[in-house]
N, C-alpha and C positions, 0 to 999 in steps of 0.2 A: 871323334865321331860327331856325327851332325847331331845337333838335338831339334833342327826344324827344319824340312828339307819345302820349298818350294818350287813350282813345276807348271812354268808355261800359263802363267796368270795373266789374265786380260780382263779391261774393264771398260765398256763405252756410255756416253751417257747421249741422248738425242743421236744417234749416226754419227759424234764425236768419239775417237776414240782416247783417250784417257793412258793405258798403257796395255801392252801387248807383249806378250812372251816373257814375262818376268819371271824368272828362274834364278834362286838365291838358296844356297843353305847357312845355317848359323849354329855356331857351335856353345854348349854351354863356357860360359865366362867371357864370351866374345860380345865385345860392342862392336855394331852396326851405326852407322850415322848413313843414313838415306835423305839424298839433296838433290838439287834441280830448279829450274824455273816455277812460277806459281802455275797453277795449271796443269801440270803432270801428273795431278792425282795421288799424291804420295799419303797424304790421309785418306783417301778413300782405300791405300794399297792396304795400311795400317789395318784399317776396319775389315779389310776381306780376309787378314791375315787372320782373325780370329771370328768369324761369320758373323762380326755386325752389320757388313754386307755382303750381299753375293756377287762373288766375279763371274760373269760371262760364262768364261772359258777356265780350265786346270784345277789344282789340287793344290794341297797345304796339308803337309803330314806331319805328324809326332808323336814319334812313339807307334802305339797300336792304332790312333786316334787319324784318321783321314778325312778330310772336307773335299768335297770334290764339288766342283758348281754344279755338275750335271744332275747330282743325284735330286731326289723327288723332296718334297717340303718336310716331310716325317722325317728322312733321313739322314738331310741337311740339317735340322733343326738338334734333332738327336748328336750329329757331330759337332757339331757349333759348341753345345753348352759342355761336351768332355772337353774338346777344345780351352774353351775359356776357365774351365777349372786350373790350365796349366799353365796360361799366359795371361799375366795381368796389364792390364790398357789405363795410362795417365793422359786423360786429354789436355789437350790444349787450355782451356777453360774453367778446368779441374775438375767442375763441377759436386761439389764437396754440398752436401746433404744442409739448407742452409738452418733446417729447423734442431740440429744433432750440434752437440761439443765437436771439437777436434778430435777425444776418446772414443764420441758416439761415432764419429764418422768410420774410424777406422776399427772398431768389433763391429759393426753392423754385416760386412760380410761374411763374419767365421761364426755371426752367431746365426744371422736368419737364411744363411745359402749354405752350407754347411753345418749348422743342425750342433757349434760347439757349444757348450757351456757356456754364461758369462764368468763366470770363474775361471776360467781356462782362456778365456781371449782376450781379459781385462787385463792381465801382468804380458801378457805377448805383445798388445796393443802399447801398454805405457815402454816397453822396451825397445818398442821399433820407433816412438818417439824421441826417444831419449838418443837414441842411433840417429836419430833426425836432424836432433839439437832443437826440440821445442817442445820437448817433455814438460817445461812452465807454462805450457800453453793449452795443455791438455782439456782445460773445462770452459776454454774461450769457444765463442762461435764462429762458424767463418769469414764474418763481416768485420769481426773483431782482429782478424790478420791482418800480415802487411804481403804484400806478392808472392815475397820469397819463403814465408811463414805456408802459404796457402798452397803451397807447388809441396812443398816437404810434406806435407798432412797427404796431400793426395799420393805422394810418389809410398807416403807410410801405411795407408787405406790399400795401395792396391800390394804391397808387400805382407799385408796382415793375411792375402790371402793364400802366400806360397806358394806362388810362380816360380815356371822353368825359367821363362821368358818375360820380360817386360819390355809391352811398348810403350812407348813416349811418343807426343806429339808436340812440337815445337815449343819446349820445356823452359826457355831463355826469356821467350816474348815479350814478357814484363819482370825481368829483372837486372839490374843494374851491373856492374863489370864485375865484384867482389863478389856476390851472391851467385852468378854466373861460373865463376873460378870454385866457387866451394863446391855449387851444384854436381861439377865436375869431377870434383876429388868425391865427393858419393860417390856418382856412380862408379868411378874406376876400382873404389872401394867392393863394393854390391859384386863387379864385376870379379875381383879379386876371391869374394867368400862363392862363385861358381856362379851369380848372376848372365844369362845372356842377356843385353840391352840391345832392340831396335832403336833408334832414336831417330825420328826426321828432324830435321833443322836447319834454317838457312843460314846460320850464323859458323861461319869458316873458322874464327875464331875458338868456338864451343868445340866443335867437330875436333880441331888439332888437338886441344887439350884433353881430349879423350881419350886419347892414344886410340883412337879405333879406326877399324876398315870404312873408308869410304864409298858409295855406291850412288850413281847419279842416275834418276830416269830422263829420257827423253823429253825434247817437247812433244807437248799433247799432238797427237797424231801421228809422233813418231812410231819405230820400233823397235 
């Protein structure tokens, strides 16, 4: 059974178009590795997937939860954020909170977007680090990481929040061949306890050792 069904998604930016007719379902435990030339849009596809932005044209369903571009700002906004309750998003950059620990970084969403306890997000949090492999690292800051340190805290931040789905955004970019190979065996791990992983990535190499479906957009302007 699909756990994300999408449908005819387009995206143009200036009179460029970017992509058009993108139609994919993803099943829970399935990785995805989404590739192609630079320019195709595949982080921007990433971002429409969960309304950090609006596509054009089509729909992104799951579950009960439908995004559809057409609808009105209230709407759209409204589906966006049940949306992002169930898809968690590792960007590229990580973006990891630079004034918070490693620990802060990752209860900050179960406690202030979901309303949990820090007693109840603080031993969830040290356990998805320790799943990490940098549970020693829990009270550094993120200046204080190395690449491969700073990709695990983020890929742990956006798992503290119990997602169906995670995307990833070119996850490799700064790290070396071994950290690369580990990265790997994660998620095929994640994907093993029912994880669905999008992943874009231009690295062929990453992609294979995923065991996952591969899927290429066109170039920009194709479709």
């Amino acid at each position: 059974m699909s756990l994300m069904i999408v449908d005819g998604l387009a995206k143009a930016f200036a009179g460029r178009s970017l992509f058009a007719g993108v139609s994919l379902q993803i099943a829970a435990g399935e990785i995805v590795c989404l590739m192609g030339p630079s320019g195709t849009g595949k982080t921007t596809l990433l971002r429409c997937l969960n309304g950090l932005e609006r596509a054009d044209h089509g729909t992104v369903k799951m579950g009960d939860v439908e995004l559809r571009a057409g609808d009105g700002a209230q709407a759209f906004a409204t589906a966006a954020l049940a949306l992002r309750r169930r898809v968690g998003f590792v960007f590229q950059g990580w973006h990891l909170f630079a004034h918070r620990t490693v620990l802060g970084n990752v209860t900050e969403g179960p406690v202030f977007v979901r309303g949990q306890p820090v007693g109840e997000a603080r031993p969830r949090a040290l356990a998805l680090l320790e799943q990490m492999g940098i549970a020693h690292r829990a009270s550094a800051l993120p200046h204080e990481l190395s690449g491969g340190e700073q990709q695990r805290a983020a890929v742990a931040r956006a798992l503290a929040m119990q997602p169906e789905l995670l995307l990833v955004d070119e996850p490799t970019s700064a790290l070396d061949d071994d950290r690369t190979e580990s990265l790997a065996r994660l998620f095929r791990g994640l994907a093993d306890g029912g994880l669905a992983i999008l992943c874009v990535t231009h690295d062929g190499t990453f992609a294979r050792a995923l065991s996952a479906r591969h899927l290429r957009l066109p170039a920009a302007g194709g479709t």
